[in-house]
C-alpha positions as CSV (number, residue, x, y, z in Angstrom):
1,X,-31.0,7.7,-85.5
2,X,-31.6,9.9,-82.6
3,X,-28.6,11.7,-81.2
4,X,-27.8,12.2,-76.9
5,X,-24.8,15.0,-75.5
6,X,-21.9,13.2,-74.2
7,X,-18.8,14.6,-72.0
8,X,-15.9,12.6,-71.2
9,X,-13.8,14.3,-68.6
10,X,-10.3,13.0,-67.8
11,X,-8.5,14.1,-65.2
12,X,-6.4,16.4,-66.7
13,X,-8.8,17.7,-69.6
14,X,-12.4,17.5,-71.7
15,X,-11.5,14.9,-73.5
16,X,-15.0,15.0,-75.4
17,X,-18.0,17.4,-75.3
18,X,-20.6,17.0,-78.2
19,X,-23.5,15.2,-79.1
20,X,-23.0,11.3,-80.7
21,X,-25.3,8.5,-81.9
22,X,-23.9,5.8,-79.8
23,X,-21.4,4.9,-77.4
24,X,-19.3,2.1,-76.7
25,X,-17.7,1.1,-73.0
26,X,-15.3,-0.9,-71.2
27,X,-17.7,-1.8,-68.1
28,X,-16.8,-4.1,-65.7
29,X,-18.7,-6.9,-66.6
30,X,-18.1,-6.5,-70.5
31,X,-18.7,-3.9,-73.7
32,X,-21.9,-2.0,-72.9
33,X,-23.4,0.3,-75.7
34,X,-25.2,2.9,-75.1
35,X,-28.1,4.4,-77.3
36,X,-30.1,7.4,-77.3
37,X,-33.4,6.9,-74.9
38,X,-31.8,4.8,-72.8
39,X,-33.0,4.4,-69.1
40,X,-30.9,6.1,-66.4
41,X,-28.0,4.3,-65.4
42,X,-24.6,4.8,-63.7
43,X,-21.9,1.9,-64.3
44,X,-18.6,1.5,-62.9
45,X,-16.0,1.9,-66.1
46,X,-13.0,-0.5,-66.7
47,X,-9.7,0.4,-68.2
48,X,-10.0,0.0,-72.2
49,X,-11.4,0.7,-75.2
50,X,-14.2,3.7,-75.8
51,X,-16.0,3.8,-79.1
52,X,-18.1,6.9,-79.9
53,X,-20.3,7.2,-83.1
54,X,-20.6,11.3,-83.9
55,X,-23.8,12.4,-85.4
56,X,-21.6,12.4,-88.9
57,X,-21.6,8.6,-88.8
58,X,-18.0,8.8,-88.2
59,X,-16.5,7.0,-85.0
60,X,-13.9,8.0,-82.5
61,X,-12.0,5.3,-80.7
62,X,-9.8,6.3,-77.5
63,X,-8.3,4.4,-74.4
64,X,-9.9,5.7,-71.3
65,X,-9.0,4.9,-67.9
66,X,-11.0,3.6,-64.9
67,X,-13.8,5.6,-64.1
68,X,-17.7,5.9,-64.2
69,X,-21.0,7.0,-66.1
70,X,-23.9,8.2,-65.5
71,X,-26.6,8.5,-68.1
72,X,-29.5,11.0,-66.8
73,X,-32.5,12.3,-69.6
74,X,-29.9,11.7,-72.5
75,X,-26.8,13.5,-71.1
76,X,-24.3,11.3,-70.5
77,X,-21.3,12.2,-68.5
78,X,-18.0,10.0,-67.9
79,X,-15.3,11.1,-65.5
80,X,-12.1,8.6,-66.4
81,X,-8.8,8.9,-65.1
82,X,-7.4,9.8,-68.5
83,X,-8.7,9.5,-72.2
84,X,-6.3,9.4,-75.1
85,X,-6.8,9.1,-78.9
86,X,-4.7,6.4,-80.6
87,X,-2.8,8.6,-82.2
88,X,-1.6,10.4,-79.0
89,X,0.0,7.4,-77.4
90,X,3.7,7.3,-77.7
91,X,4.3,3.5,-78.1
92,X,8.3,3.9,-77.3
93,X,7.1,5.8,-74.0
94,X,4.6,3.1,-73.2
95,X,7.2,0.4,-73.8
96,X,9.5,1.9,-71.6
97,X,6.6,2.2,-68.8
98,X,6.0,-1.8,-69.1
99,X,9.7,-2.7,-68.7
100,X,10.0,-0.4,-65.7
101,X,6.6,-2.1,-64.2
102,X,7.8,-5.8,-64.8
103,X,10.6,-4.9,-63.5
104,X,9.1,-3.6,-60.9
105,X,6.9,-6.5,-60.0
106,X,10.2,-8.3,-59.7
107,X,11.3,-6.8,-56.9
108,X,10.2,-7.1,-53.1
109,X,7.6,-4.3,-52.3
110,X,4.7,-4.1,-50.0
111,X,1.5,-4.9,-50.6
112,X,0.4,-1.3,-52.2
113,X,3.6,-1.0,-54.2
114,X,2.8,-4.3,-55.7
115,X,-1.1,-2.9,-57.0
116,X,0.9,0.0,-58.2
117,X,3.0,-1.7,-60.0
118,X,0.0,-3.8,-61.5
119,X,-1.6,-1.0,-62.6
120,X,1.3,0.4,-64.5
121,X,1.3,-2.8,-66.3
122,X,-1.7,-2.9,-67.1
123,X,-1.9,0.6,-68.3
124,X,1.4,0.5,-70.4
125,X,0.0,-2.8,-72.0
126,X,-3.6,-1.1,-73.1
127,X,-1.5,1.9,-74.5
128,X,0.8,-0.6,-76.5
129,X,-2.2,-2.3,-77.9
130,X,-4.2,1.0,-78.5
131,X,-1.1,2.4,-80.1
132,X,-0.6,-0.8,-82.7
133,X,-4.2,-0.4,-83.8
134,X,-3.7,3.2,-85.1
135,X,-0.1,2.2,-86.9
């Protein structure tokens, strides 16, 4: 199987920069996998699951944050809002997140505290799952 270069960029790091067999997304209207050879194409990215099959067969899951990619000539690039590996996420920590956001949502804010608040959910509830499938 033909291999492309891939580089996921988080905010706060190179999360991934190498070449892969296939790729696997969160988009916003479902899972999208990506090949080598495929037509040029930039898609909004949704808060979940990333799937990334190396050249050694191998695959690399991680929990990647809103973003987008664009595919160009067989170099894909994804900028995300954060990337981590299973095995990074500290479940405790994330627990602690969604108690402070539900909590959160239980009180009277405005309009833009309430999305924030959403988020933070949402968030701390993607790292719980990611962090149960690696245990």
């Amino acid at each position: 199987m033909k291999t492309f270069s891939l580089k996921v960029l988080a905010s706060d790091k190179v999360f991934f920069d190498d070449r892969c067999k296939m790729v696997i997304l969160p988009a916003q209207d479902g899972q999208l996998g990506v090949l080598a050879n495929h037509g040029d194409m930039v898609v909004a990215l949704n808060m979940g699951e990333m799937r990334i099959q190396r050249e050694d067969e191998t695959w690399e899951t991680a929990l990647i944050g809103k973003g987008v990619m664009q595919d160009i000539n067989n170099r894909m690039v994804i900028l995300t809002e954060f990337a981590e590996r299973p095995e990074e996420i500290d479940a405790k920590r994330a627990l602690e997140a969604k108690q402070r956001a539900e909590e959160q949502l239980r009180q009277k804010q405005s309009i833009l505290e309430y999305h924030h608040s959403k988020a933070a959910l949402a968030r701390a509830m993607a790292r719980l799952k990611e962090s149960h499938k690696s245990s």
